[in-house]
Backbone of each chain as ProteinMPNN parsed JSONL, in Angstrom:
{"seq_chain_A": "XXXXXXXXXXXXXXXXXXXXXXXXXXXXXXXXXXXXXXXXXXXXXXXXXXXXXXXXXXXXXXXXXXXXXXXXXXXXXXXXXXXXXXXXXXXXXXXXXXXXXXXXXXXXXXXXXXXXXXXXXXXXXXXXXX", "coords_chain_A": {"N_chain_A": [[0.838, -1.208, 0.0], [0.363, 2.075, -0.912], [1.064, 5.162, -0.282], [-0.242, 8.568, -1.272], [0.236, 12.645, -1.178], [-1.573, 14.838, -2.383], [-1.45, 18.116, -3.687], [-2.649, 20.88, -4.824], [-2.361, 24.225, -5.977], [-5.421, 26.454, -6.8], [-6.441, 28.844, -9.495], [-7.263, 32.119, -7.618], [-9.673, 33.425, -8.561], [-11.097, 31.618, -9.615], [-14.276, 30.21, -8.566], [-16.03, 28.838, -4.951], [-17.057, 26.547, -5.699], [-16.557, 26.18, -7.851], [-13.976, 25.429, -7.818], [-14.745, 23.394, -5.84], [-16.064, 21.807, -7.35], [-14.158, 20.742, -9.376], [-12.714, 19.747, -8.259], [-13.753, 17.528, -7.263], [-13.95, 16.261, -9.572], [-10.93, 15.032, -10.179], [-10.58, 13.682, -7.856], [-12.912, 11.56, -8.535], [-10.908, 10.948, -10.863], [-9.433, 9.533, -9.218], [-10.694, 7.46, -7.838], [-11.818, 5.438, -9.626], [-9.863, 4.914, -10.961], [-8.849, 3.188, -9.542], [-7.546, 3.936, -6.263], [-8.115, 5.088, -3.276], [-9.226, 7.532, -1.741], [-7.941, 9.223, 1.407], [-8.397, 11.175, 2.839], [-8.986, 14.557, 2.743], [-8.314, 18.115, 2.412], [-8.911, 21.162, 2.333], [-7.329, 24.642, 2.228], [-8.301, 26.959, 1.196], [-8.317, 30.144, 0.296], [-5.343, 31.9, 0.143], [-2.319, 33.757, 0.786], [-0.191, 33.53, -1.752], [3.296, 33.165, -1.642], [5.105, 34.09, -3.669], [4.253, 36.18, -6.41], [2.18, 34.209, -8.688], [1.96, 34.069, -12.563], [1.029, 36.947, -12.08], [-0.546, 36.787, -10.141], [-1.545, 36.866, -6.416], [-2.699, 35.21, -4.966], [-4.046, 32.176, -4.104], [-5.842, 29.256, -3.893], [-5.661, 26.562, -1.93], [-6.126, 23.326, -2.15], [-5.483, 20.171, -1.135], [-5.594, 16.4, -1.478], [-5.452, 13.324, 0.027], [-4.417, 10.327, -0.607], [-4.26, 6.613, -0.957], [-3.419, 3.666, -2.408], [-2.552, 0.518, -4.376], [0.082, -0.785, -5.148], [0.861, -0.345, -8.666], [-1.437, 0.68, -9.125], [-2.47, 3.251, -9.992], [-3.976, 5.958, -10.551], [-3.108, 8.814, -10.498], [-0.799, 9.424, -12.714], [-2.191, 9.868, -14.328], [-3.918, 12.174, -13.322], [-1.92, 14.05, -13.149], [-1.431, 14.978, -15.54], [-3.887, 15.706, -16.702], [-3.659, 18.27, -14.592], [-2.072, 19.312, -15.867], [-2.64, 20.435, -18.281], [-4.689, 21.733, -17.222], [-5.118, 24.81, -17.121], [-6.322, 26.852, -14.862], [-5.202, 25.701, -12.642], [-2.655, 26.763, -10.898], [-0.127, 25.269, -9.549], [0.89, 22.192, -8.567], [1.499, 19.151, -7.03], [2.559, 16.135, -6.059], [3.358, 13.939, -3.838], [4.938, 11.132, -2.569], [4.195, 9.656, 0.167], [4.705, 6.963, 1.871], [6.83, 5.964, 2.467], [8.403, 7.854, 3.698], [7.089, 8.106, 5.704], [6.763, 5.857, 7.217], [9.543, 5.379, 7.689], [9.605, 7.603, 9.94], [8.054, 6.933, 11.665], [9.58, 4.716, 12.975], [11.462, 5.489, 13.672], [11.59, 6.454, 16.343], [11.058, 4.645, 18.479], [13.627, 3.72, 18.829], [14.972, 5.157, 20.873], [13.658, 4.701, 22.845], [13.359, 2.108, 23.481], [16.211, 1.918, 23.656], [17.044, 2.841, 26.365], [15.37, 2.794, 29.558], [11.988, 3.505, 30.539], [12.102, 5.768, 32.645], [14.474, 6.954, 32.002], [15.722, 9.965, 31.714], [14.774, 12.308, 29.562], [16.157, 13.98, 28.392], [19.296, 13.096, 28.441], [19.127, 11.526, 26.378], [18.771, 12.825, 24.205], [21.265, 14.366, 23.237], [22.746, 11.728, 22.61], [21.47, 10.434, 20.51], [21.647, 12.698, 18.759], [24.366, 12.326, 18.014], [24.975, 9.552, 16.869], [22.518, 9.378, 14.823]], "CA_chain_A": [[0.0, 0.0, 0.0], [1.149, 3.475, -0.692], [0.262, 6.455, 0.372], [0.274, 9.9, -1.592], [-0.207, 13.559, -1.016], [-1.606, 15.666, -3.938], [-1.678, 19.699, -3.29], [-2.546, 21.955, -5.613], [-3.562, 25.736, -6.11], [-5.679, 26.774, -8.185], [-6.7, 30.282, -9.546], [-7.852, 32.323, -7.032], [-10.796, 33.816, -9.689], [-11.953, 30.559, -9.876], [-15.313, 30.648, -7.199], [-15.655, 28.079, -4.603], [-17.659, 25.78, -5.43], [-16.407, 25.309, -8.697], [-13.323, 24.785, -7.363], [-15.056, 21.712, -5.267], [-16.619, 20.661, -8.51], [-12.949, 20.089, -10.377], [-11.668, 18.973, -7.279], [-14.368, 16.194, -7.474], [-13.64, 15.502, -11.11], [-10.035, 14.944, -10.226], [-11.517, 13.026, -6.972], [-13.672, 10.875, -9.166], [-10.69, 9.887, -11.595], [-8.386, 8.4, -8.616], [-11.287, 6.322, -7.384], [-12.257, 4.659, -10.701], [-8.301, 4.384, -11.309], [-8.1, 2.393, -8.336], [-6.682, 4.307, -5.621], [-8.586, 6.128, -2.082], [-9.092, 9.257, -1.187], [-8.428, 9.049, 2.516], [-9.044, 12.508, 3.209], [-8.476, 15.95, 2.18], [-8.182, 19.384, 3.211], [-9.462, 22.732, 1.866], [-6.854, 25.286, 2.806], [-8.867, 28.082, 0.873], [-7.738, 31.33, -0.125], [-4.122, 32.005, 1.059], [-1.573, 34.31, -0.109], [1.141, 33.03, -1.917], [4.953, 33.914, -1.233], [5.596, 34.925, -4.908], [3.482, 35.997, -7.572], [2.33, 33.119, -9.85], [0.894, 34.487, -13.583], [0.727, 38.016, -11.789], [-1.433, 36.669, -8.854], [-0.779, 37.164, -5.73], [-3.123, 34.807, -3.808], [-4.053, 31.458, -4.699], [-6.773, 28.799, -3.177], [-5.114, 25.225, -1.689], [-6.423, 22.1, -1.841], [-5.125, 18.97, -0.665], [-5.646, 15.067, -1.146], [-4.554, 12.346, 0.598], [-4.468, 9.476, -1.388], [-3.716, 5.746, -0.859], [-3.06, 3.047, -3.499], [-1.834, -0.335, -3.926], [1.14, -0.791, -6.078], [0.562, -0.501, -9.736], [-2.978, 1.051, -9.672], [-2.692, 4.613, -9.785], [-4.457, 7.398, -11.816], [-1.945, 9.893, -10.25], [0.094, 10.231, -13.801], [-3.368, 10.742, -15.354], [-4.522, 13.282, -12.909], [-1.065, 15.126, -12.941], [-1.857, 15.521, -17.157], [-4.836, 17.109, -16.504], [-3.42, 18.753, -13.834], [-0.724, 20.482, -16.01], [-3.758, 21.093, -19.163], [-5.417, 22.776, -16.794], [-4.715, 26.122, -16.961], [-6.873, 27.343, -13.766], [-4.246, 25.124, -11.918], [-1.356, 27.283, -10.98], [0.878, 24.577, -9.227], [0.652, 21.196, -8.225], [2.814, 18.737, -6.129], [2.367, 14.536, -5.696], [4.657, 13.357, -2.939], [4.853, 9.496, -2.0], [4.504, 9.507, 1.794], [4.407, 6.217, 3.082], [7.877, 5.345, 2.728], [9.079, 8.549, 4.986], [6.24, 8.079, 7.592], [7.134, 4.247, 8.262], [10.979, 5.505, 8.36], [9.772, 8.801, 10.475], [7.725, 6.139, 12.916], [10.243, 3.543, 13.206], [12.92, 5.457, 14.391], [11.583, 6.803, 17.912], [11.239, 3.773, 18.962], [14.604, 3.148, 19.145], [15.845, 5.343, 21.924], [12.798, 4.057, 24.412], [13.536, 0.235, 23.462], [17.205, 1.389, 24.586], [16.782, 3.353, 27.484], [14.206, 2.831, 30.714], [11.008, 5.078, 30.544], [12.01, 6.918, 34.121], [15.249, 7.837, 31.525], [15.86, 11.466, 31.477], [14.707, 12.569, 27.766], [17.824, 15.253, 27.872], [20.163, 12.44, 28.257], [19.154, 10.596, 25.42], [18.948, 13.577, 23.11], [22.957, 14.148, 22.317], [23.047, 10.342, 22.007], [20.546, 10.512, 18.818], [22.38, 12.823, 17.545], [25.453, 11.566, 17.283], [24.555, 8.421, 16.317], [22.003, 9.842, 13.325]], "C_chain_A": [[0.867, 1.25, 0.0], [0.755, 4.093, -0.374], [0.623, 7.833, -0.724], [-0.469, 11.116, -1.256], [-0.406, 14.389, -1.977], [-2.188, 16.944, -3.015], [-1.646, 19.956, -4.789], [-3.319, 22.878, -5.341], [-3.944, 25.563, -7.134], [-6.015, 28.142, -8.173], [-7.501, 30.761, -8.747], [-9.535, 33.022, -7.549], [-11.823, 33.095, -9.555], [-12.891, 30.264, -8.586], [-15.253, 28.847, -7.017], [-15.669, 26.905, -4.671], [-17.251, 25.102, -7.269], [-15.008, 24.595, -8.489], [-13.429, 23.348, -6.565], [-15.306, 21.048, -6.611], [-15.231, 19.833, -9.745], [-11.873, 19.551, -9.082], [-12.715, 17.188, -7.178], [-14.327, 15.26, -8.537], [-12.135, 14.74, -10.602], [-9.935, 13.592, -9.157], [-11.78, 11.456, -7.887], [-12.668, 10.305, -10.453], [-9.793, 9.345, -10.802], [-9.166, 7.811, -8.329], [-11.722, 5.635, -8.375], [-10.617, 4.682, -11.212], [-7.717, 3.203, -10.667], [-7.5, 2.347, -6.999], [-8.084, 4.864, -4.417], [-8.715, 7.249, -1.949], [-9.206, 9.159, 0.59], [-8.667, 9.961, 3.27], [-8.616, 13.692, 1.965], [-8.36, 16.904, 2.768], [-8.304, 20.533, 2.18], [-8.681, 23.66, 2.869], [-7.692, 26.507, 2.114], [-7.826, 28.982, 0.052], [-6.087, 31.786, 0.5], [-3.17, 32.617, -0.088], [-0.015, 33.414, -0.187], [2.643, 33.8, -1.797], [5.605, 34.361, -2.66], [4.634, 35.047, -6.008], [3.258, 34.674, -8.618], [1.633, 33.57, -11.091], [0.053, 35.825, -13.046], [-0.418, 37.549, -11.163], [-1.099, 36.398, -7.755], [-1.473, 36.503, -4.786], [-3.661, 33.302, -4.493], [-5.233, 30.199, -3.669], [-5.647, 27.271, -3.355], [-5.85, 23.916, -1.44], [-5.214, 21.055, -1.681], [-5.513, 17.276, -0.305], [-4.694, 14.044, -0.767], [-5.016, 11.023, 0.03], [-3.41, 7.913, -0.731], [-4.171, 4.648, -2.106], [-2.253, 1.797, -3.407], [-0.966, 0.033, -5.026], [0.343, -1.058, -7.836], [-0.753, 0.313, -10.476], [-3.335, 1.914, -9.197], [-3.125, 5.534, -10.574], [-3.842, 8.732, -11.572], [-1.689, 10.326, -11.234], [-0.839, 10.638, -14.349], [-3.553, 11.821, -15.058], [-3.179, 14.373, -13.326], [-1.198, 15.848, -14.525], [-2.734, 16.272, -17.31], [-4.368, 18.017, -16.199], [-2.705, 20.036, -14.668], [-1.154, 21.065, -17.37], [-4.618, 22.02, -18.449], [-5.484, 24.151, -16.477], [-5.117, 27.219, -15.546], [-6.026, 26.758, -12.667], [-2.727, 25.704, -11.782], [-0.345, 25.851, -10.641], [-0.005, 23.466, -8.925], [1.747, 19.952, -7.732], [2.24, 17.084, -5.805], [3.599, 14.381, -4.909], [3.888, 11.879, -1.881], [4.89, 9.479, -0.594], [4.698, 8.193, 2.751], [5.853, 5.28, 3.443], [8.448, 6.496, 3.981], [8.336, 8.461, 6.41], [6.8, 6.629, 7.964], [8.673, 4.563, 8.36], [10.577, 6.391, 9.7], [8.941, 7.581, 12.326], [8.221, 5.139, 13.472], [11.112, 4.194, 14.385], [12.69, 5.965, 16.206], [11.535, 5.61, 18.841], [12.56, 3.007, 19.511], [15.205, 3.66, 20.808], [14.845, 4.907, 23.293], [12.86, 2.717, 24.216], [15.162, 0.377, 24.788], [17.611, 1.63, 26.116], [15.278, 2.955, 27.98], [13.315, 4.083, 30.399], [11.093, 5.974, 31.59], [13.794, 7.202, 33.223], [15.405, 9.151, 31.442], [15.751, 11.609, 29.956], [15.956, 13.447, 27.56], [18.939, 14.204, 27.481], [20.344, 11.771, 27.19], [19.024, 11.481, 24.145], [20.132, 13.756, 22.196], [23.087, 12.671, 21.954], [22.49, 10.097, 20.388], [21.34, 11.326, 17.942], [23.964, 12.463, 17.24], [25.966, 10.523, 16.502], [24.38, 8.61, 14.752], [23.015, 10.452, 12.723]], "O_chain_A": [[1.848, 1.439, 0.72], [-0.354, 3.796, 0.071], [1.814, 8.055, -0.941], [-1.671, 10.987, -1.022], [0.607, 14.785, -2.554], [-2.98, 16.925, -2.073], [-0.934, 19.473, -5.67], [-4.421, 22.848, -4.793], [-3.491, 24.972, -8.114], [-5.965, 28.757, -7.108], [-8.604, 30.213, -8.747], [-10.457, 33.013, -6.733], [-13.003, 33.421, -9.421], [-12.287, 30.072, -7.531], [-14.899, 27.956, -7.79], [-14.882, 26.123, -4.136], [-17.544, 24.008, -7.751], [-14.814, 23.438, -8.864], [-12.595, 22.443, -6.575], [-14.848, 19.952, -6.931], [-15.298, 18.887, -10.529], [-10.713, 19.139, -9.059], [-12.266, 16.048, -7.054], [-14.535, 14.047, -8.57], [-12.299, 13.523, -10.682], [-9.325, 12.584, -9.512], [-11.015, 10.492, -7.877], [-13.147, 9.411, -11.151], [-9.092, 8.529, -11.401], [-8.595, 6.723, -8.401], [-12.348, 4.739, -7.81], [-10.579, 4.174, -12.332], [-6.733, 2.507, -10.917], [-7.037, 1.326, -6.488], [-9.157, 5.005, -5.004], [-7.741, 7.939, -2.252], [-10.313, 9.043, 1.117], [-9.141, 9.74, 4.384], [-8.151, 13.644, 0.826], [-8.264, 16.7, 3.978], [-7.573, 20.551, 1.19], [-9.011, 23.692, 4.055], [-7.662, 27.366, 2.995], [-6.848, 28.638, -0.613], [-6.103, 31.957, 1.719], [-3.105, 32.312, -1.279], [0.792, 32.942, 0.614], [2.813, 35.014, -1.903], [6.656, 35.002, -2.636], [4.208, 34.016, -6.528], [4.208, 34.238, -9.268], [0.421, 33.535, -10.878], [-1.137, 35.996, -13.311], [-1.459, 37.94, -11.691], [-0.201, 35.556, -7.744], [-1.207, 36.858, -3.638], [-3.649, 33.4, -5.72], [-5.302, 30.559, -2.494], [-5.045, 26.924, -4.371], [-6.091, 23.622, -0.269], [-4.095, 21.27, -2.148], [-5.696, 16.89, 0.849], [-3.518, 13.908, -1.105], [-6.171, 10.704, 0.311], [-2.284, 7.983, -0.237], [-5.236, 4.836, -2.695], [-1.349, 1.753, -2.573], [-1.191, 1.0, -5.753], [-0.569, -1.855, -8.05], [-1.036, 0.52, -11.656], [-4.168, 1.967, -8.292], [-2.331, 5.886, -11.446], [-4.028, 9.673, -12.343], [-2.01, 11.505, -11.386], [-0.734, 11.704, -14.954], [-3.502, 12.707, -15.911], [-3.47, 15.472, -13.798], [-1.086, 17.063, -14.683], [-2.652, 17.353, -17.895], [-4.332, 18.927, -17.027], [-2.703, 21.231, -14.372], [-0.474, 21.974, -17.845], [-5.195, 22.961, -18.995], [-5.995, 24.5, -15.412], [-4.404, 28.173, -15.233], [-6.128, 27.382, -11.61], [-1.774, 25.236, -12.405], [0.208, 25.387, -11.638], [-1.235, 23.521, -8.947], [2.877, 19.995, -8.219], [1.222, 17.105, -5.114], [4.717, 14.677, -5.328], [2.984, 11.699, -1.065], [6.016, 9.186, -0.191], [4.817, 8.226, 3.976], [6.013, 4.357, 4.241], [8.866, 6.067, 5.056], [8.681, 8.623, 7.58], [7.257, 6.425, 9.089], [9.194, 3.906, 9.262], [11.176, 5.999, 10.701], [9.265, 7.584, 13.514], [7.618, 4.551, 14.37], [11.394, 3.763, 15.503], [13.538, 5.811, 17.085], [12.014, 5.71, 19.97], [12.618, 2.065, 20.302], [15.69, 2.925, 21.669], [15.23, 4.821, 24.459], [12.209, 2.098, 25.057], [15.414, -0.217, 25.837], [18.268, 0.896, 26.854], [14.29, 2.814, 27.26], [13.665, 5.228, 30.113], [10.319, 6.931, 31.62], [14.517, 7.791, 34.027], [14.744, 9.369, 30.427], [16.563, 11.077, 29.199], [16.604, 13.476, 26.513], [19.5, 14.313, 26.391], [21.463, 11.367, 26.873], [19.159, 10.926, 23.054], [20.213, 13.506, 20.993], [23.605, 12.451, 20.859], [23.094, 9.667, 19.406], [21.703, 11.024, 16.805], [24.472, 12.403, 16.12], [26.944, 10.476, 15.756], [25.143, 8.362, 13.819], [22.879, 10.895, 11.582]]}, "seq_chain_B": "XXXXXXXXXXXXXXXXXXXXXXXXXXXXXXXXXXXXXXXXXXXXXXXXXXXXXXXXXXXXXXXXXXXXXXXXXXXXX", "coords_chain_B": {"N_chain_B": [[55.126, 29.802, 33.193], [51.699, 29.036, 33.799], [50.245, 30.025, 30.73], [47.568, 32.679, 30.136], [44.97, 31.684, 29.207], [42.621, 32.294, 26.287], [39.406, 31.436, 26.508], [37.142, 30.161, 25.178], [33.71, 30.747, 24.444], [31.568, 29.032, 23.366], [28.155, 28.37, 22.446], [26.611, 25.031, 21.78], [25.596, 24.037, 18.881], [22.559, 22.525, 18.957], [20.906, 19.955, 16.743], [17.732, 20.862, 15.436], [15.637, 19.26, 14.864], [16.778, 16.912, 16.039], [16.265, 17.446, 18.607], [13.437, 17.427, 18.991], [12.842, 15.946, 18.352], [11.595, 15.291, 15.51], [10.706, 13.285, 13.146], [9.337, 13.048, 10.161], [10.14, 15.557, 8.23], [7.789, 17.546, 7.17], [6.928, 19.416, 4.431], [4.412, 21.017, 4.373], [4.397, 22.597, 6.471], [4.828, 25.251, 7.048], [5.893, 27.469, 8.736], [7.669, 25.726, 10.445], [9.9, 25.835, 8.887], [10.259, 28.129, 7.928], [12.207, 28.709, 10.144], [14.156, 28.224, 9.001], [14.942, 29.828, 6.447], [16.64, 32.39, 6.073], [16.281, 35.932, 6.196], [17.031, 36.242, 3.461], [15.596, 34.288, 1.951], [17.309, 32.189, 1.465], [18.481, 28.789, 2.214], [19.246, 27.644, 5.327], [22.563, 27.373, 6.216], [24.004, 24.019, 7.413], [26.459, 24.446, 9.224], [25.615, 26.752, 10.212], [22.874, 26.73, 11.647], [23.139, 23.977, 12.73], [21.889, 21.506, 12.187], [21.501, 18.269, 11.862], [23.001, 15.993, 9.445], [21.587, 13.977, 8.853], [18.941, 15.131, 8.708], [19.067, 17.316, 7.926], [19.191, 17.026, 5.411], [16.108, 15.745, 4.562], [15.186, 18.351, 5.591], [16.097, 20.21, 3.596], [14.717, 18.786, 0.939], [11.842, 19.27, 1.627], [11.58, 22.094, 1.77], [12.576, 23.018, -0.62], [9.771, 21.171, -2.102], [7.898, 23.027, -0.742], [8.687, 25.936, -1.354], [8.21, 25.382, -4.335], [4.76, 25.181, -4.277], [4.199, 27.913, -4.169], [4.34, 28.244, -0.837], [6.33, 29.27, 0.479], [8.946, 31.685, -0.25], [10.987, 31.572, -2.976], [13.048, 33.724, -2.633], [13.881, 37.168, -1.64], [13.187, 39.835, -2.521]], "CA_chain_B": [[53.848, 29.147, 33.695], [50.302, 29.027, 32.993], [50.229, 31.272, 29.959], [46.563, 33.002, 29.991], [44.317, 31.359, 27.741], [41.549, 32.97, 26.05], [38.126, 30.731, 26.742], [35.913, 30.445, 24.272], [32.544, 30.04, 24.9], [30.42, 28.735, 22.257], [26.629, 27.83, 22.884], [26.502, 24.04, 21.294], [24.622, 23.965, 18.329], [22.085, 21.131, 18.721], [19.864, 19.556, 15.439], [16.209, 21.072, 15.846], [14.534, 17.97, 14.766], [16.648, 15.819, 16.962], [15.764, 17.527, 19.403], [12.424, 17.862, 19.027], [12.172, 14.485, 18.153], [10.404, 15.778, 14.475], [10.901, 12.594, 12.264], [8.929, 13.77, 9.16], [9.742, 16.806, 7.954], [6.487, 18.42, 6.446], [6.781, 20.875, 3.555], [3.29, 21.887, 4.787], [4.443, 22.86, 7.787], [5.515, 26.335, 6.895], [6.168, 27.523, 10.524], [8.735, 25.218, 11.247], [9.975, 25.731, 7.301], [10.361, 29.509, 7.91], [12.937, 29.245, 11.078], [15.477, 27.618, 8.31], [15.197, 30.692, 5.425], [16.844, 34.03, 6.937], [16.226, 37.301, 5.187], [16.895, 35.914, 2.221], [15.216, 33.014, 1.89], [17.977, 30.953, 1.408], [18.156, 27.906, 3.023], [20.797, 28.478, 5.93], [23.553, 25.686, 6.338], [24.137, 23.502, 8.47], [26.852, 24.916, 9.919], [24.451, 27.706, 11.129], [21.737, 25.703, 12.439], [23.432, 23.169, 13.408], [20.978, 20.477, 11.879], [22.571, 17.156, 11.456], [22.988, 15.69, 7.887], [20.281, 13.309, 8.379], [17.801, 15.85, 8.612], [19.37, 18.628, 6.434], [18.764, 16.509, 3.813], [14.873, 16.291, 4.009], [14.851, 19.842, 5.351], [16.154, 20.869, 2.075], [13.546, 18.497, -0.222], [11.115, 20.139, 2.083], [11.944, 24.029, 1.936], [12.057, 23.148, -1.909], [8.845, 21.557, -2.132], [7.5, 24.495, -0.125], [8.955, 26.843, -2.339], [7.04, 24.978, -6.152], [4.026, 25.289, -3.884], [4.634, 29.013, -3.208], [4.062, 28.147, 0.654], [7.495, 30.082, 0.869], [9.29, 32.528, -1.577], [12.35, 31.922, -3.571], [14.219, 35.2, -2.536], [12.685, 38.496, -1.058], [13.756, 40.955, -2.875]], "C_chain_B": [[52.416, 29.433, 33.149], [50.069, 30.191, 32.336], [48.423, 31.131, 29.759], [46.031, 32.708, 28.56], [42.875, 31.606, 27.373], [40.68, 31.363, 26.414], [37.365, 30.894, 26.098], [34.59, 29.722, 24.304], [31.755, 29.947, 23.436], [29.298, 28.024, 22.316], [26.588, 26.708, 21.744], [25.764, 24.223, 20.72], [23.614, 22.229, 18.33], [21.069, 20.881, 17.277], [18.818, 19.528, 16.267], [15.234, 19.666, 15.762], [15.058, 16.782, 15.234], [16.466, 16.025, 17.919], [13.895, 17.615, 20.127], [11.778, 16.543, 18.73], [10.957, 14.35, 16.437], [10.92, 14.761, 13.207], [10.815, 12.712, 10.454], [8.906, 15.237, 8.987], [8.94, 17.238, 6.512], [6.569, 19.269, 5.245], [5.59, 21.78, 3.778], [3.909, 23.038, 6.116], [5.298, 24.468, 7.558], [6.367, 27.094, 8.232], [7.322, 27.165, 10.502], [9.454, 25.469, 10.051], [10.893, 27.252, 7.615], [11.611, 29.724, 9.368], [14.403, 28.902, 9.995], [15.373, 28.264, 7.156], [14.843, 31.387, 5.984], [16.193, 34.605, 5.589], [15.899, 36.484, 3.66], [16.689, 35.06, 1.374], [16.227, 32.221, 1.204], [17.947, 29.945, 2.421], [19.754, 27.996, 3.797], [21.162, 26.816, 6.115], [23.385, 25.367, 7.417], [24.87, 23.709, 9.819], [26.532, 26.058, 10.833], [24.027, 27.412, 12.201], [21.733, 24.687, 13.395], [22.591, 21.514, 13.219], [22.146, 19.39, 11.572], [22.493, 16.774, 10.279], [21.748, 14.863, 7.786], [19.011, 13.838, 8.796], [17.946, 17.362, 8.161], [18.687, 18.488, 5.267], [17.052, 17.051, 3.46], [14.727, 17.737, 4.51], [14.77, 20.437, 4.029], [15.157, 20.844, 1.272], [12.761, 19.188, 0.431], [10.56, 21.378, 1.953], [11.42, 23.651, 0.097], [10.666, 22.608, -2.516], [7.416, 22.879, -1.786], [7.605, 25.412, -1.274], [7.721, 26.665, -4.198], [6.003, 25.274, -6.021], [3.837, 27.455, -3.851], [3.932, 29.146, -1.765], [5.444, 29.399, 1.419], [8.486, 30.611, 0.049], [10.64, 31.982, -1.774], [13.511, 32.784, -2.979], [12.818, 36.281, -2.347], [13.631, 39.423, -2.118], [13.397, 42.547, -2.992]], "O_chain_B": [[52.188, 30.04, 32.102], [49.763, 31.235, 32.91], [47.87, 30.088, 29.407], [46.314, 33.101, 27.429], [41.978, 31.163, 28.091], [41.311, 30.315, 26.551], [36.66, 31.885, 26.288], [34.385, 28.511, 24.223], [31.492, 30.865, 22.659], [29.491, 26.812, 22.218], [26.527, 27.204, 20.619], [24.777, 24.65, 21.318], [23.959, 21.156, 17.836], [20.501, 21.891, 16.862], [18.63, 18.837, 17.268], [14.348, 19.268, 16.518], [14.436, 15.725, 15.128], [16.391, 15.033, 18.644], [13.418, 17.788, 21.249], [10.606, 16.177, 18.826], [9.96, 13.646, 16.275], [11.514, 15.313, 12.281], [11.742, 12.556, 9.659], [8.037, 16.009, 9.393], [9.289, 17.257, 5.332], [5.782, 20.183, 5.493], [5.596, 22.981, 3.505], [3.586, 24.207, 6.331], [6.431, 24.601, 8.019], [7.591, 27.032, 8.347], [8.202, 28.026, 10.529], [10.384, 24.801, 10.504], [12.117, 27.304, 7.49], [11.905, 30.891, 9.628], [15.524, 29.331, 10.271], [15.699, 27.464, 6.279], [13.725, 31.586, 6.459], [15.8, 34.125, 4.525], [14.857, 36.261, 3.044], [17.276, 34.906, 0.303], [15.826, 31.539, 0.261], [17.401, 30.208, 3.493], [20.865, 28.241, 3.325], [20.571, 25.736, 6.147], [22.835, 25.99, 8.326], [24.484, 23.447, 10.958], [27.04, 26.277, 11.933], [24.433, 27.621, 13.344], [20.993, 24.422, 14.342], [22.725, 20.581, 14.01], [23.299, 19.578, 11.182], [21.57, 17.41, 9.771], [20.961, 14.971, 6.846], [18.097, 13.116, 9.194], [17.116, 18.269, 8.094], [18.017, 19.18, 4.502], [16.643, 17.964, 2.743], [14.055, 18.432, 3.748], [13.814, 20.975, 3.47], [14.584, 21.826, 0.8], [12.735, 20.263, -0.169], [9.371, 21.691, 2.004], [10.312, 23.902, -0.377], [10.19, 23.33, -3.392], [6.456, 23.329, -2.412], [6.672, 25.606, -2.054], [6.95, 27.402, -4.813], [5.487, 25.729, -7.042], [2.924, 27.865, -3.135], [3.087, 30.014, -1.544], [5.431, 30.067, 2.453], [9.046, 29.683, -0.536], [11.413, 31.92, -0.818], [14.696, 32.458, -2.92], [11.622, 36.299, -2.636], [14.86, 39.388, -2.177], [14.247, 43.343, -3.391]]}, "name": "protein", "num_of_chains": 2, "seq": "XXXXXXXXXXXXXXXXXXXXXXXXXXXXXXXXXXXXXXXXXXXXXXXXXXXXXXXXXXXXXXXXXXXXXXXXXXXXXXXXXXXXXXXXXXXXXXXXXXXXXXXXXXXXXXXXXXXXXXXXXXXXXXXXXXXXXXXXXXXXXXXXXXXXXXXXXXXXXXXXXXXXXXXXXXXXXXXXXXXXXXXXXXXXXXXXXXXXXXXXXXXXXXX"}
């Protein structure tokens, strides 16, 4: 199973609801591709840190997407994604390989140390180690 | 005899995200994104910061996803 995160802005022009309605199209081709939607997030209206196409504010969405191996509509959506002209940016990032590294590793210094350990003590150890 | 020797104090730089225990670093996470591009949004070294290499690294992919996103600018100028 994988996991991915799809962000994109889109034009802030573009009103809200049509923005839901091409976020549902986009929606509607990872689940007939094969893949989840296991959430999302509507960041809205938010100004961006550099002009994009002389605009200076941009609306964020965000899906969270899971997938088994092989059976992804990701490269489709990102084709749209980059025909779509109302789509300033857009960003796919594979997450489920850094979260099972990012949740593995704490485990290590409470396997090696006692839980009445001092957390300070075991801090310089991590990093020297890492 | 004991020739006077300057003392130099230097406040230990420790790595923020080993201390903090911050495994995944976020590109969302602008906040924490924004203590690692000064002024000029460059991304400050390590030797700065003090971050260790194995979490420079994804800082970096990070800051630069951030950046494609514009979550956080290129350069101020």
């Amino acid at each position: 199973m994988r996991t991915y995160e799809l962000m994109f802005v889109v034009d802030p022009r573009v009103s809200d609801e049509d923005v839901v309605t091409m976020t549902q199209d986009y929606k509607n081709m990872i689940t007939t591709g094969g893949s989840q939607i296991t959430s999302e997030e509507n960041w809205g209206r938010r100004k961006l840190a550099y002009p994009i196409d002389k605009l200076n504010e941009g609306k964020y969405m965000l899906l969270y997407v899971s997938s088994e191996v092989g059976k992804t509509a990701l490269p489709a959506v990102e084709h749209r994604m980059r025909q779509n002209d109302k789509i300033l940016r857009y960003l796919t990032v594979r997450t489920d390989e850094d979260l099972k590294r990012a949740a593995r590793r704490p485990q290590k210094p409470t396997a090696g140390g006692p839980a009445d350990a001092p957390v300070v003590d075991n801090a310089p150890d991590d990093e020297e180690e890492v | 005899m004991a020739r006077p020797r300057k003392v130099f104090f230097r406040r230990r730089k420790v790595c923020k995200f080993c201390a903090d225990k911050i495994d995944y670093i976020d590109y969302k996470d602008v906040k924490l994104l924004q203590q690692f591009i000064p002024e000029r949004s460059k991304i400050l070294p390590r030797r700065i910061s003090g971050t260790c290499a194995n979490h420079q690294r994804p800082l970096q992919q990070a800051i630069k996803r951030a950046r494609h996103l514009a979550l956080i600018p290129f350069t101020t100028d």
